[in-house]
N, CA and C atoms of all chains as a GROMACS GRO file, in nm:
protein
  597
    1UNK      N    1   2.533  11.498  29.238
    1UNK     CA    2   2.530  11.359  29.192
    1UNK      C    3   2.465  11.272  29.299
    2UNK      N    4   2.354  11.176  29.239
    2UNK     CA    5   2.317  11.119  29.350
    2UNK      C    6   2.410  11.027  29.434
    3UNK      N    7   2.366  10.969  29.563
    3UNK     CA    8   2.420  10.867  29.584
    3UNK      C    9   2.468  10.730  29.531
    4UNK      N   10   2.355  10.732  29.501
    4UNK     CA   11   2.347  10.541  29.375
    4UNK      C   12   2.471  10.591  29.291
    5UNK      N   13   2.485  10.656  29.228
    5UNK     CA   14   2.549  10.698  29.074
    5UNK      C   15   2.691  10.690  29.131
    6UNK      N   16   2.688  10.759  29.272
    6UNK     CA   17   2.838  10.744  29.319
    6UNK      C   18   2.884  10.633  29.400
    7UNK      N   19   2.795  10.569  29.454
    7UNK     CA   20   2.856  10.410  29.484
    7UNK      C   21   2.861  10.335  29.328
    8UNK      N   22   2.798  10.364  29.238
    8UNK     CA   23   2.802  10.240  29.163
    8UNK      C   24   2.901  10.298  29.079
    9UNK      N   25   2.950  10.415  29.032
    9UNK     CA   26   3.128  10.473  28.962
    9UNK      C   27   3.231  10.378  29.078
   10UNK      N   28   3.189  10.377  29.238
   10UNK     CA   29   3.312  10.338  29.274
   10UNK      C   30   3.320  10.171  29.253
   11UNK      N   31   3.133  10.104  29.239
   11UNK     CA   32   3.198   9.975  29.266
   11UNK      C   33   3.233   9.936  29.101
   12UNK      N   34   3.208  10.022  28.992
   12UNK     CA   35   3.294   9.967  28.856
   12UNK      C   36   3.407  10.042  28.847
   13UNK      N   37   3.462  10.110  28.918
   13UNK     CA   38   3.576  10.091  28.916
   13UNK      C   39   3.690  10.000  28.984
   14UNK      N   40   3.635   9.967  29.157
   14UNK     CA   41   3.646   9.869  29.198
   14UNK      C   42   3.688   9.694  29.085
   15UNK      N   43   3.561   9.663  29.054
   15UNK     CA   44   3.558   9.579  28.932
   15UNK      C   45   3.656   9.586  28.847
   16UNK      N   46   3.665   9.681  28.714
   16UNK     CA   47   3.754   9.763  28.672
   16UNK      C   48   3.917   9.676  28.746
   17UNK      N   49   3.934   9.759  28.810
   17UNK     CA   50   4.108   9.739  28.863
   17UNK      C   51   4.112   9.560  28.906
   18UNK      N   52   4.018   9.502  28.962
   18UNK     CA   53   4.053   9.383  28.982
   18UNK      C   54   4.085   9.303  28.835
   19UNK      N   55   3.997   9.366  28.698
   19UNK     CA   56   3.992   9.305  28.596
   19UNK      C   57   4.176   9.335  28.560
   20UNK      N   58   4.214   9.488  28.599
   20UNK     CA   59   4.342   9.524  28.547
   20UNK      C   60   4.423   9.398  28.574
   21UNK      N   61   4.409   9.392  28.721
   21UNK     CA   62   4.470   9.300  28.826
   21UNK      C   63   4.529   9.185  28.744
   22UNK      N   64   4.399   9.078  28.687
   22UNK     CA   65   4.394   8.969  28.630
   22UNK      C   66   4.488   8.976  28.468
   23UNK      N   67   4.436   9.084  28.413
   23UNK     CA   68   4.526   9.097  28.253
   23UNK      C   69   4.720   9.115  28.328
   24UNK      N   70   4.717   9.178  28.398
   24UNK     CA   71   4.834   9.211  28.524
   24UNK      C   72   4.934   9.096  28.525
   25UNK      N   73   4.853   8.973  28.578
   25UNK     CA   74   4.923   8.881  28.634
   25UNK      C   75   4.889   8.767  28.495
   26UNK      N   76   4.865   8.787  28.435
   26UNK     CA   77   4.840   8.709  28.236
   26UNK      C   78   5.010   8.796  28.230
   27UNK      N   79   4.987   8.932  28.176
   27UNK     CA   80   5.125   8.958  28.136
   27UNK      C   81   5.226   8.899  28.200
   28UNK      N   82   5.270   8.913  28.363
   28UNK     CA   83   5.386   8.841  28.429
   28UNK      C   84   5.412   8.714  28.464
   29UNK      N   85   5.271   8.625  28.467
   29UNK     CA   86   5.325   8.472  28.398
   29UNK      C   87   5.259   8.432  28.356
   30UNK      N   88   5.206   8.451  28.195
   30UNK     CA   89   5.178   8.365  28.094
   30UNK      C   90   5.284   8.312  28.094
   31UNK      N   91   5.217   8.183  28.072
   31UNK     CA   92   5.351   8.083  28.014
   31UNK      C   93   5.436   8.100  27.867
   32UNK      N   94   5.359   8.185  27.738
   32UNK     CA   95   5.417   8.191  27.644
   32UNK      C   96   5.415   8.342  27.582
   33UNK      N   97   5.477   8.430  27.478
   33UNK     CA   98   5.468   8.545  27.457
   33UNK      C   99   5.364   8.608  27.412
   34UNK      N  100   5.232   8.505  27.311
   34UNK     CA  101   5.128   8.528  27.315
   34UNK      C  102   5.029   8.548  27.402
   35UNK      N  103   5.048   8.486  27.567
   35UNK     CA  104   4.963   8.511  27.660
   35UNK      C  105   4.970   8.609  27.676
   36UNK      N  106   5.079   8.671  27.672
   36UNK     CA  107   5.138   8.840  27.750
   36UNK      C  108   5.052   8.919  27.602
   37UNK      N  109   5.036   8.874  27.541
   37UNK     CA  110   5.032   8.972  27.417
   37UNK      C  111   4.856   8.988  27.476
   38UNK      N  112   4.835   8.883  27.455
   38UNK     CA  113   4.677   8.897  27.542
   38UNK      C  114   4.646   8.970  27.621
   39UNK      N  115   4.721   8.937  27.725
   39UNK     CA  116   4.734   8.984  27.861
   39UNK      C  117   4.745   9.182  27.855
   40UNK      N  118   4.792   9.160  27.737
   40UNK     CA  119   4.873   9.353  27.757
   40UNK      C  120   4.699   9.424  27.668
   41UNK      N  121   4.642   9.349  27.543
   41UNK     CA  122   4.553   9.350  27.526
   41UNK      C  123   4.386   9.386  27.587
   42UNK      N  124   4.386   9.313  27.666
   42UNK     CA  125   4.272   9.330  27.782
   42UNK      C  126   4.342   9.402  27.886
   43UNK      N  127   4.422   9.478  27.900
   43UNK     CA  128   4.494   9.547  28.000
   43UNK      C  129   4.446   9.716  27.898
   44UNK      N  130   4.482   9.755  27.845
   44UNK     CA  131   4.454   9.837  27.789
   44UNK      C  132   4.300   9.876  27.803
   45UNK      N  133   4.213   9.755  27.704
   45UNK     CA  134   4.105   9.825  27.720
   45UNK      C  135   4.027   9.822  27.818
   46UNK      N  136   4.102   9.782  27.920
   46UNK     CA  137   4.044   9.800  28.072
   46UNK      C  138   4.072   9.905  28.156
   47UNK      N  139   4.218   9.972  28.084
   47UNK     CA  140   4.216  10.062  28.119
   47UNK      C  141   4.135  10.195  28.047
   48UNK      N  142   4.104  10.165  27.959
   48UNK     CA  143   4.029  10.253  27.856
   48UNK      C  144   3.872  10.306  27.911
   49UNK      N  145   3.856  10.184  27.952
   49UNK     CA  146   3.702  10.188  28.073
   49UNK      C  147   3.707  10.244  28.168
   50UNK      N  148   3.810  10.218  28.226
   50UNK     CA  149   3.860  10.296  28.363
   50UNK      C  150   3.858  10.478  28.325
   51UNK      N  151   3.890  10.531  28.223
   51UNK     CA  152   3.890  10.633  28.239
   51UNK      C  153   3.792  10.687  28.161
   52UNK      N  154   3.704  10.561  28.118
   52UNK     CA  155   3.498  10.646  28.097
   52UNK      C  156   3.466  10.667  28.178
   53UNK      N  157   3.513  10.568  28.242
   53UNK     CA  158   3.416  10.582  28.441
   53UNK      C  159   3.456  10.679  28.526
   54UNK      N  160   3.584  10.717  28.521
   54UNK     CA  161   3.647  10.831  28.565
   54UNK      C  162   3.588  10.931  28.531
   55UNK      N  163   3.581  10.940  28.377
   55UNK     CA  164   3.530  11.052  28.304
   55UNK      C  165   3.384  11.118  28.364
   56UNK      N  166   3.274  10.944  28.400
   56UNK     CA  167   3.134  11.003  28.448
   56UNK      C  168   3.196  11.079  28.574
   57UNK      N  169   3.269  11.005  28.695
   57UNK     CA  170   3.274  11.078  28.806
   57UNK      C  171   3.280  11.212  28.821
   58UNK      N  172   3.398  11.228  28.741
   58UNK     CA  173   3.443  11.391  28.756
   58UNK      C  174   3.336  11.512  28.648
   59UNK      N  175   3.236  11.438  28.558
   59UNK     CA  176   3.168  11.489  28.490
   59UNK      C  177   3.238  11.618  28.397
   60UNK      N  178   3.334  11.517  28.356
   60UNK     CA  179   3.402  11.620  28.247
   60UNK      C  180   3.410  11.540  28.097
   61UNK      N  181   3.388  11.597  28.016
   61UNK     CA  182   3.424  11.522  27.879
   61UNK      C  183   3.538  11.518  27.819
   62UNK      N  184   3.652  11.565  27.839
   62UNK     CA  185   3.733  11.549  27.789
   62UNK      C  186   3.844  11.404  27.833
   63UNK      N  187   3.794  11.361  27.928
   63UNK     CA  188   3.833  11.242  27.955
   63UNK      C  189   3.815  11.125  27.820
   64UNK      N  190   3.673  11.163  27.759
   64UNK     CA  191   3.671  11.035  27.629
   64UNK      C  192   3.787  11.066  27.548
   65UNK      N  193   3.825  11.196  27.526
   65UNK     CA  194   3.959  11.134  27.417
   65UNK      C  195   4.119  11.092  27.432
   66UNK      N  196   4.097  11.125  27.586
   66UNK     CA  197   4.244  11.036  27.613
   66UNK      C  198   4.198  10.860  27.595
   67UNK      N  199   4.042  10.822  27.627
   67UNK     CA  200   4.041  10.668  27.638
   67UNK      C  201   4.023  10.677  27.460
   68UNK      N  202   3.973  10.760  27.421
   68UNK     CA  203   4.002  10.725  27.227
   68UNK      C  204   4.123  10.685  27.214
   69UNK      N  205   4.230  10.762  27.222
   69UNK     CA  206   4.364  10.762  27.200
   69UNK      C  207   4.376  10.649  27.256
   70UNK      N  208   4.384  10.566  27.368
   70UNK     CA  209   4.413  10.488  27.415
   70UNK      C  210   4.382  10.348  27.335
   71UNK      N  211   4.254  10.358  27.317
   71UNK     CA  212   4.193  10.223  27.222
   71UNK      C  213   4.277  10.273  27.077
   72UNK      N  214   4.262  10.397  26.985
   72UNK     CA  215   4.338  10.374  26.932
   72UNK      C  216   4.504  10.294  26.935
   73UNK      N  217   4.616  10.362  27.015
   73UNK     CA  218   4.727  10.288  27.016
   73UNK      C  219   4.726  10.154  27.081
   74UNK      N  220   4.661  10.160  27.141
   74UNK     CA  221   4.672   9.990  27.173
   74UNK      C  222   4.628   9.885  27.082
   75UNK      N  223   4.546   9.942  27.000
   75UNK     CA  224   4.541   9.839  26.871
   75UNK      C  225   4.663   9.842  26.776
   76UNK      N  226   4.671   9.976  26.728
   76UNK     CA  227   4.835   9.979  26.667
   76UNK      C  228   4.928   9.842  26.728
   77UNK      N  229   4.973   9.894  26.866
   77UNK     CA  230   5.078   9.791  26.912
   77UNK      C  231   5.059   9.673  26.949
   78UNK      N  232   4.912   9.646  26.953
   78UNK     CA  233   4.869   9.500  26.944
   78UNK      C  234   4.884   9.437  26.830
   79UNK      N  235   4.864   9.492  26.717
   79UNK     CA  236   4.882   9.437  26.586
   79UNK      C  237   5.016   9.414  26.558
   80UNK      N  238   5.114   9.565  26.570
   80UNK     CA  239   5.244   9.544  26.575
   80UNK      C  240   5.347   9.445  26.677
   81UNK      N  241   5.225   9.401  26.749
   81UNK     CA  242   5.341   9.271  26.843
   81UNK      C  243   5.288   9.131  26.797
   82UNK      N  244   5.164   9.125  26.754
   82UNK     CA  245   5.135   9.004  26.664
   82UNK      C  246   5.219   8.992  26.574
   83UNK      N  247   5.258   9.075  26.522
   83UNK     CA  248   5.328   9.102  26.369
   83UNK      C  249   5.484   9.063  26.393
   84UNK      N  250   5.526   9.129  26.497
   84UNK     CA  251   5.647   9.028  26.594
   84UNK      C  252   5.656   8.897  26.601
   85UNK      N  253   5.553   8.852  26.669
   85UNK     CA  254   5.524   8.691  26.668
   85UNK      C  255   5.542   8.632  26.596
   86UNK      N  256   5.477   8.670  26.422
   86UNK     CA  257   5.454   8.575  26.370
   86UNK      C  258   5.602   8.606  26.264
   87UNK      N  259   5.638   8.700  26.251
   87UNK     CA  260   5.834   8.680  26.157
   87UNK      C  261   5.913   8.724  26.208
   88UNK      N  262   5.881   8.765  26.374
   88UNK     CA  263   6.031   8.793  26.416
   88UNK      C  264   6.078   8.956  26.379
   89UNK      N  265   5.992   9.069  26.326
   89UNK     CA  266   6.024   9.158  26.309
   89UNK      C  267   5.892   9.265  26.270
   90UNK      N  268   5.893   9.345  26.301
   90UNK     CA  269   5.759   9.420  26.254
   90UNK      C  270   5.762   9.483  26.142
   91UNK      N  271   5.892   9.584  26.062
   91UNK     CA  272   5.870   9.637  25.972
   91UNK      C  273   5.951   9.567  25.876
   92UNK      N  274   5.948   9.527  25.743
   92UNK     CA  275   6.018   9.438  25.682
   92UNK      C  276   6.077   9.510  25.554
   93UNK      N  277   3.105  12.294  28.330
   93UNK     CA  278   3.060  12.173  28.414
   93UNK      C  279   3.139  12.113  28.503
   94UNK      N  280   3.049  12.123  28.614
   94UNK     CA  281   3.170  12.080  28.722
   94UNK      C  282   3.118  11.929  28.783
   95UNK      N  283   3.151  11.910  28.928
   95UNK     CA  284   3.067  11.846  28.974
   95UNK      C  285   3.026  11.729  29.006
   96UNK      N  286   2.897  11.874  29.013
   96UNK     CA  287   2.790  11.841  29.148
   96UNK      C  288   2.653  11.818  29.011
   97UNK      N  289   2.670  11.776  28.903
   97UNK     CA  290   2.556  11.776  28.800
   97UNK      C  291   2.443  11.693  28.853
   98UNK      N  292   2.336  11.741  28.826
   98UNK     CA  293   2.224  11.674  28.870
   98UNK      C  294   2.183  11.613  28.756
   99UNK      N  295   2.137  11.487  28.750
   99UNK     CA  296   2.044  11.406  28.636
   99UNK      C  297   1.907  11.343  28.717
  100UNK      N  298   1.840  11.359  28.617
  100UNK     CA  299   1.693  11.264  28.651
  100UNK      C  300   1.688  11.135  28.680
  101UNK      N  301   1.618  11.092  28.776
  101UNK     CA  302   1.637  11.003  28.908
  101UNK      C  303   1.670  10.844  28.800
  102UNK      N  304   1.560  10.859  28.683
  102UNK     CA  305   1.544  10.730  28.622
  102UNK      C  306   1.677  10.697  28.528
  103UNK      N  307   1.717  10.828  28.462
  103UNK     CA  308   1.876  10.834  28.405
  103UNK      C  309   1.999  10.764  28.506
  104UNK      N  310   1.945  10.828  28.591
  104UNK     CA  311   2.101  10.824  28.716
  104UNK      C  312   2.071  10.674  28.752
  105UNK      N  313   1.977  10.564  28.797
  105UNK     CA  314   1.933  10.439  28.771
  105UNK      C  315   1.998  10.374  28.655
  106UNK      N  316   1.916  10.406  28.508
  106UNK     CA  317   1.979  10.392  28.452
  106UNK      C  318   2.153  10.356  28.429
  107UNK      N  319   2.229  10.448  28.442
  107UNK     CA  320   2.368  10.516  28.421
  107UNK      C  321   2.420  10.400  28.492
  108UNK      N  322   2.397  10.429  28.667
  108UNK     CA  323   2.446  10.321  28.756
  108UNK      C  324   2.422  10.171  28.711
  109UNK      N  325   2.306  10.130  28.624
  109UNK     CA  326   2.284   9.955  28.628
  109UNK      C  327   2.407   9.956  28.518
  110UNK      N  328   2.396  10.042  28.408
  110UNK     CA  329   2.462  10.012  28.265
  110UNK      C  330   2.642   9.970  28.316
  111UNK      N  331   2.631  10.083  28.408
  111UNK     CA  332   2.805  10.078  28.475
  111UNK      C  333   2.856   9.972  28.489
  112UNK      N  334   2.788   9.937  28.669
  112UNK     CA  335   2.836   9.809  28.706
  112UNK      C  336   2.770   9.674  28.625
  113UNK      N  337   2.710   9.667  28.544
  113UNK     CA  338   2.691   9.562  28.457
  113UNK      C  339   2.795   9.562  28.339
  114UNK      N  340   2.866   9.676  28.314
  114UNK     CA  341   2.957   9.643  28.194
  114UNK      C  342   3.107   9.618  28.251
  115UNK      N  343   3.123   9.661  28.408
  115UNK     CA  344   3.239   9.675  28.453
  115UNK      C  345   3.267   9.516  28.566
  116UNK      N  346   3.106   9.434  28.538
  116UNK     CA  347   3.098   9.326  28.592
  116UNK      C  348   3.140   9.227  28.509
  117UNK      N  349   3.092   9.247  28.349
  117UNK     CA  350   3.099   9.140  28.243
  117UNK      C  351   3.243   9.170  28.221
  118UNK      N  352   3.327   9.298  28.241
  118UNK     CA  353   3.468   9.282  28.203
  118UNK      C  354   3.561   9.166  28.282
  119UNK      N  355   3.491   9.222  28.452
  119UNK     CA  356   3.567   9.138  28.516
  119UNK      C  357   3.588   8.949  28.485
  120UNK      N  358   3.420   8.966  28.444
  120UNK     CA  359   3.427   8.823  28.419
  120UNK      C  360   3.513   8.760  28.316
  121UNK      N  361   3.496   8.861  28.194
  121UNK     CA  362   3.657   8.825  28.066
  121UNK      C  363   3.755   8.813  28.146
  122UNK      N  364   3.802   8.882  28.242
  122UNK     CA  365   3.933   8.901  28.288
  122UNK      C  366   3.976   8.792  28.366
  123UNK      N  367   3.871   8.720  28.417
  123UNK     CA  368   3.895   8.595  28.490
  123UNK      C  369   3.850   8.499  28.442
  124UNK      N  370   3.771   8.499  28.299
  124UNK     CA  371   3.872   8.395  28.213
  124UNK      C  372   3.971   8.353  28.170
  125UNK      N  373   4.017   8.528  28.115
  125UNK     CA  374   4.138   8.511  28.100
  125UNK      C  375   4.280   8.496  28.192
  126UNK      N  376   4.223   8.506  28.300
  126UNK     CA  377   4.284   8.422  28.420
  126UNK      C  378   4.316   8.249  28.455
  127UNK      N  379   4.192   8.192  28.443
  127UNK     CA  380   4.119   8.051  28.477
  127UNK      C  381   4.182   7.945  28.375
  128UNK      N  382   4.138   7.976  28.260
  128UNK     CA  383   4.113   7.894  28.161
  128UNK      C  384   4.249   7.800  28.097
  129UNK      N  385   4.266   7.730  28.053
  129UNK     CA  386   4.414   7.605  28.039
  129UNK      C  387   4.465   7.668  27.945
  130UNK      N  388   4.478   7.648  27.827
  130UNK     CA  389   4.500   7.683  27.689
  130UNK      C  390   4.510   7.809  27.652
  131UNK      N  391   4.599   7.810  27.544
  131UNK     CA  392   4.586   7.946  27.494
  131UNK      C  393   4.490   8.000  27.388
  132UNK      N  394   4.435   7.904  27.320
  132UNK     CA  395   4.339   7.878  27.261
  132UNK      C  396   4.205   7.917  27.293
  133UNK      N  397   4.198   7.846  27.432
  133UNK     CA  398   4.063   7.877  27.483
  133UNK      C  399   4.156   8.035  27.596
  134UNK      N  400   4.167   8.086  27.643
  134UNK     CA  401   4.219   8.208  27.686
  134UNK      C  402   4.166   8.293  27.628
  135UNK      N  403   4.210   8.290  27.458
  135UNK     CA  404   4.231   8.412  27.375
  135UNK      C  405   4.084   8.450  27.377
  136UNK      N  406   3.948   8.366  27.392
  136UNK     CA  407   3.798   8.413  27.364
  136UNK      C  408   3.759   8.451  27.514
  137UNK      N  409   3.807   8.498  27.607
  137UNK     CA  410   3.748   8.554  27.735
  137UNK      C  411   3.739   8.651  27.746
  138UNK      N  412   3.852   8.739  27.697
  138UNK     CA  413   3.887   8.919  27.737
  138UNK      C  414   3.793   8.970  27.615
  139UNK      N  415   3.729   8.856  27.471
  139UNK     CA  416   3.629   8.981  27.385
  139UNK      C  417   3.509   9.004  27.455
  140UNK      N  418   3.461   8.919  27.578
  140UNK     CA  419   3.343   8.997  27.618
  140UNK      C  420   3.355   9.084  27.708
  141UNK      N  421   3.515   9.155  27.761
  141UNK     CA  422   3.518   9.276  27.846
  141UNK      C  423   3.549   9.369  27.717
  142UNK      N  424   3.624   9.348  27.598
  142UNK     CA  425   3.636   9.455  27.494
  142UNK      C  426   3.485   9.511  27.432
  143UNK      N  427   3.433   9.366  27.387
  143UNK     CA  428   3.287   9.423  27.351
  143UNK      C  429   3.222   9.524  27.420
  144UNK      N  430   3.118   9.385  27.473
  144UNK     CA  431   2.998   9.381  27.600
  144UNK      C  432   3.003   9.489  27.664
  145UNK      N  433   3.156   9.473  27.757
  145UNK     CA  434   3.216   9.575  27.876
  145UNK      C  435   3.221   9.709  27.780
  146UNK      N  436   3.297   9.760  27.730
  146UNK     CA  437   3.289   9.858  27.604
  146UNK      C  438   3.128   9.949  27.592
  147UNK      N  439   3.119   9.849  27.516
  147UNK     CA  440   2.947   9.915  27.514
  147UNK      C  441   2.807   9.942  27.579
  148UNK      N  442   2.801   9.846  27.718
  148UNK     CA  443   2.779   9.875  27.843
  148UNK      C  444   2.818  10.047  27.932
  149UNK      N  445   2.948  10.082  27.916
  149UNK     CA  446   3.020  10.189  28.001
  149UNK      C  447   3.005  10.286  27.871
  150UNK      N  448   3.038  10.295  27.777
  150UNK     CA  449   2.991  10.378  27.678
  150UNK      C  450   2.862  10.445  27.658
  151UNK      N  451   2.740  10.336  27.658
  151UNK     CA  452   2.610  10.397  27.662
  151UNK      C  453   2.604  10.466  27.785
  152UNK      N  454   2.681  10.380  27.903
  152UNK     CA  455   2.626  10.458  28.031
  152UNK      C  456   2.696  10.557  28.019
  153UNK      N  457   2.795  10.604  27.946
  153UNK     CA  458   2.837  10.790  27.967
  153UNK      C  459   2.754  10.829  27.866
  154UNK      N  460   2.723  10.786  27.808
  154UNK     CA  461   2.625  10.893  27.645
  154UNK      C  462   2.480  10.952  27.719
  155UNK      N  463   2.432  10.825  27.804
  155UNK     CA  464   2.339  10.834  27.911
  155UNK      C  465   2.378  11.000  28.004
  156UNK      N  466   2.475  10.981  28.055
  156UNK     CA  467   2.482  11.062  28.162
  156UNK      C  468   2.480  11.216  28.113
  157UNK      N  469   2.619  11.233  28.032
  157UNK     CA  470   2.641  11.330  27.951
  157UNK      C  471   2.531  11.391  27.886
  158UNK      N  472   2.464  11.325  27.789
  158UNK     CA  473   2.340  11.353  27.720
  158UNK      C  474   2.228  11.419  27.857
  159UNK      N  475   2.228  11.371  27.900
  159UNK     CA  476   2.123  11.425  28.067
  159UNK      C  477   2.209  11.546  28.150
  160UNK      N  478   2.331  11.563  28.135
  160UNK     CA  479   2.384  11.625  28.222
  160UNK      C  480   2.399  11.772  28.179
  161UNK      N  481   2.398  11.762  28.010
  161UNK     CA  482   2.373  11.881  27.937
  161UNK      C  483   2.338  11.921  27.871
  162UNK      N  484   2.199  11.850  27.864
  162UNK     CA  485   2.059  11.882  27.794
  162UNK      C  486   2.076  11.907  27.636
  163UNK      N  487   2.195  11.811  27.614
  163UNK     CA  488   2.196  11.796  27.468
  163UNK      C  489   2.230  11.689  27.386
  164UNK      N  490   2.229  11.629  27.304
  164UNK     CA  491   2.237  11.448  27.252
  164UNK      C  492   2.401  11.465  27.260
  165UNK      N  493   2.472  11.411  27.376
  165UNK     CA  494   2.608  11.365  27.355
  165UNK      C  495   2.630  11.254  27.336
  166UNK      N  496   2.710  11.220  27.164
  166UNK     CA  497   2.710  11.089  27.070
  166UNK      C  498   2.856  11.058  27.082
  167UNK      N  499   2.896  11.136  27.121
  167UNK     CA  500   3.045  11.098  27.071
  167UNK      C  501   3.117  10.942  27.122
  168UNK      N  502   3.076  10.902  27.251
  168UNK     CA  503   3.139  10.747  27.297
  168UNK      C  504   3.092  10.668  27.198
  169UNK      N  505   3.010  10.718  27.103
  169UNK     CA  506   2.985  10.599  26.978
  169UNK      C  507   3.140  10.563  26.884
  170UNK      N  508   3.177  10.671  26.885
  170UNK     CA  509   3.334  10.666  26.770
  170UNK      C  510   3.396  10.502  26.887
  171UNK      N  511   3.401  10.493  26.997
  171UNK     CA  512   3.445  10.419  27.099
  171UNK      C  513   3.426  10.259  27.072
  172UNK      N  514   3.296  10.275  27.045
  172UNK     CA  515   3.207  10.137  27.031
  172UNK      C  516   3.239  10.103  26.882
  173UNK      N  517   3.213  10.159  26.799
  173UNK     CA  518   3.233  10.135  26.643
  173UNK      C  519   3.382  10.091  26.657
  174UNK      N  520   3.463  10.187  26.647
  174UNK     CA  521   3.616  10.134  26.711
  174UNK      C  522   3.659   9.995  26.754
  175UNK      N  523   3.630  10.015  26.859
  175UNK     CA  524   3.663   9.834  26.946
  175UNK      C  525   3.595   9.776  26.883
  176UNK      N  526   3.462   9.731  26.806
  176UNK     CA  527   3.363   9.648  26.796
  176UNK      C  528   3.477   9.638  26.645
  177UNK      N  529   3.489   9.733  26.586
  177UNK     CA  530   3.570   9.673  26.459
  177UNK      C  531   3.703   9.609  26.454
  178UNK      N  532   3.803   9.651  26.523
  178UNK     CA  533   3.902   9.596  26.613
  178UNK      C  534   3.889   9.464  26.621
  179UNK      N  535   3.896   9.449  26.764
  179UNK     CA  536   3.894   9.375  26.822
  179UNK      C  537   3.912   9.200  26.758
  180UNK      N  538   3.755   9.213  26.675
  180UNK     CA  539   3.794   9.075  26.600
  180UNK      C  540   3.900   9.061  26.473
  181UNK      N  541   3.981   9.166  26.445
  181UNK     CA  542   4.115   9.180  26.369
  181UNK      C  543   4.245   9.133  26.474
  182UNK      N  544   4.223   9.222  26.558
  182UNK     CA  545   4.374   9.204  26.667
  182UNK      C  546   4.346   8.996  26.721
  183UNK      N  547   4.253   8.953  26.744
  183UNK     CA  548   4.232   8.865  26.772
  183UNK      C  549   4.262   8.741  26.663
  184UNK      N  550   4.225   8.776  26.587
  184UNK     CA  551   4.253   8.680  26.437
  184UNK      C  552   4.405   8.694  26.409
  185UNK      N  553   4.466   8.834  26.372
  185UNK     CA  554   4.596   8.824  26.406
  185UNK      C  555   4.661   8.724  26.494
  186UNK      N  556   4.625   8.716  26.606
  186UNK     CA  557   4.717   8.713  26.692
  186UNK      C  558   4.732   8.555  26.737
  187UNK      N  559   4.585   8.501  26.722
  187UNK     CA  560   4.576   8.370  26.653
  187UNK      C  561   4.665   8.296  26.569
  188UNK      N  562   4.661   8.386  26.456
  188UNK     CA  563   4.694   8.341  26.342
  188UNK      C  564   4.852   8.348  26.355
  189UNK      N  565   4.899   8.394  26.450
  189UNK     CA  566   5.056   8.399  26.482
  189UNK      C  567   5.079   8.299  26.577
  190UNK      N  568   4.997   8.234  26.677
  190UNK     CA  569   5.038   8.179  26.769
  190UNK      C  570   5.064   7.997  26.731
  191UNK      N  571   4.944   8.008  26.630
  191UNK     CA  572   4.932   7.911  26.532
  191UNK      C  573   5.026   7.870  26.452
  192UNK      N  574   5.083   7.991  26.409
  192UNK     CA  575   5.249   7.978  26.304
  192UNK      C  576   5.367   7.919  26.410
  193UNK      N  577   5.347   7.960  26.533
  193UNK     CA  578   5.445   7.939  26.622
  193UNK      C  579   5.433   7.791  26.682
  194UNK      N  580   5.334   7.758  26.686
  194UNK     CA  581   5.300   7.600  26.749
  194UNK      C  582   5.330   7.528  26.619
  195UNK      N  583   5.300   7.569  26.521
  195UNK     CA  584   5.369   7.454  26.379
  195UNK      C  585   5.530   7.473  26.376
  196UNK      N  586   5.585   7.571  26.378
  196UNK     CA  587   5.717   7.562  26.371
  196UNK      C  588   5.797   7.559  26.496
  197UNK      N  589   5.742   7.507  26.618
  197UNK     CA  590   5.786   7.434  26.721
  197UNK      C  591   5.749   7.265  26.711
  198UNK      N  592   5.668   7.275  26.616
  198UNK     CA  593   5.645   7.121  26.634
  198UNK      C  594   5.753   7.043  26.523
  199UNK      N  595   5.772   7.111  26.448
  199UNK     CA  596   5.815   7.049  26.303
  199UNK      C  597   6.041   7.042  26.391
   0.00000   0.00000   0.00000
């Protein structure tokens, strides 16, 4: 792997975790339960990136379907905590 | 495949700009969604690290992969189609709840 390819996996991942960082500190003080819902939102698919980029480093493919899975359920439980929000219960 | 894979100089260019340009535009959602007053205005910062960021780091593995084993690897597309369809659902949702909640705090 060249050089370039491997400074620039470390500085988006670098990037990457500071973004975690920020969704991070949205979840532990948004001011209201929707921020956090946000917050947990862009936390996910940041982590989802995090392990494409992982995936180039280590030059393995099987890394994309744990971040599939990942974008999958995190939409699930994003929807299902909206769905919280808005009656107080998810399955009715 | 282990590695130490070698790709062609203009790919590996490639790969690297697509990276840190999609893992740059996330950060920048992320510190909107840091910055910004409202929850209102909040909720539109983190779609250009879901998008943008998304499909940026996606091409750049289809890039790499595809070069790394001399065969069309498509699959981070299921990724992009995914979030790109998403995204503006979970968002409208979630809107559309926060909205229910500011009327029946006001009333």
């Amino acid at each position: 792997m060249s050089p370039m390819l491997a400074w620039s996996i470390t500085i988006a991942q670098i990037l990457l975790g500071l973004a975690m960082a920020c969704a991070t500190f949205r979840i532990l003080y948004g001011p209201r339960a929707q921020d956090r819902v946000v917050g947990f939102d862009s936390l996910y698919v940041n982590s989802m990136l995090l392990l494409l980029v992982f995936g180039i480093g280590s030059g393995s493919v099987h890394y994309f379907e744990a971040a599939l899975i990942i974008a999958l359920l995190g939409f699930v439980s994003t929807v299902a905590l909206a769905k919280f929000l808005l009656r107080g219960e998810v399955i009715e | 495949m282990n590695e130490a894979a070698e790709i062609p100089a203009l790919a590996a260019t490639l790969t690297a700009l697509l990276l840190v340009v999609g893992a740059a535009t996330t950060l920048i959602g992320a510190l909107g969604l840091l910055r910004l007053r409202t929850f209102y205005q909040r909720v539109h910062a983190p779609t250009l690290g879901t998008t943008l960021g998304t499909a940026f780091i996606a091409i750049a593995s289809m890039i790499y992969f595809s070069m790394a084993e001399m065969r069309p690897v498509l699959h981070e597309l299921l990724i992009i189609i995914f979030v790109i369809v998403t995204t503006p659902i979970t968002l409208m949702i979630l809107v559309r709840a926060a909205v229910f909640r500011d009327e029946t705090e006001n009333q």
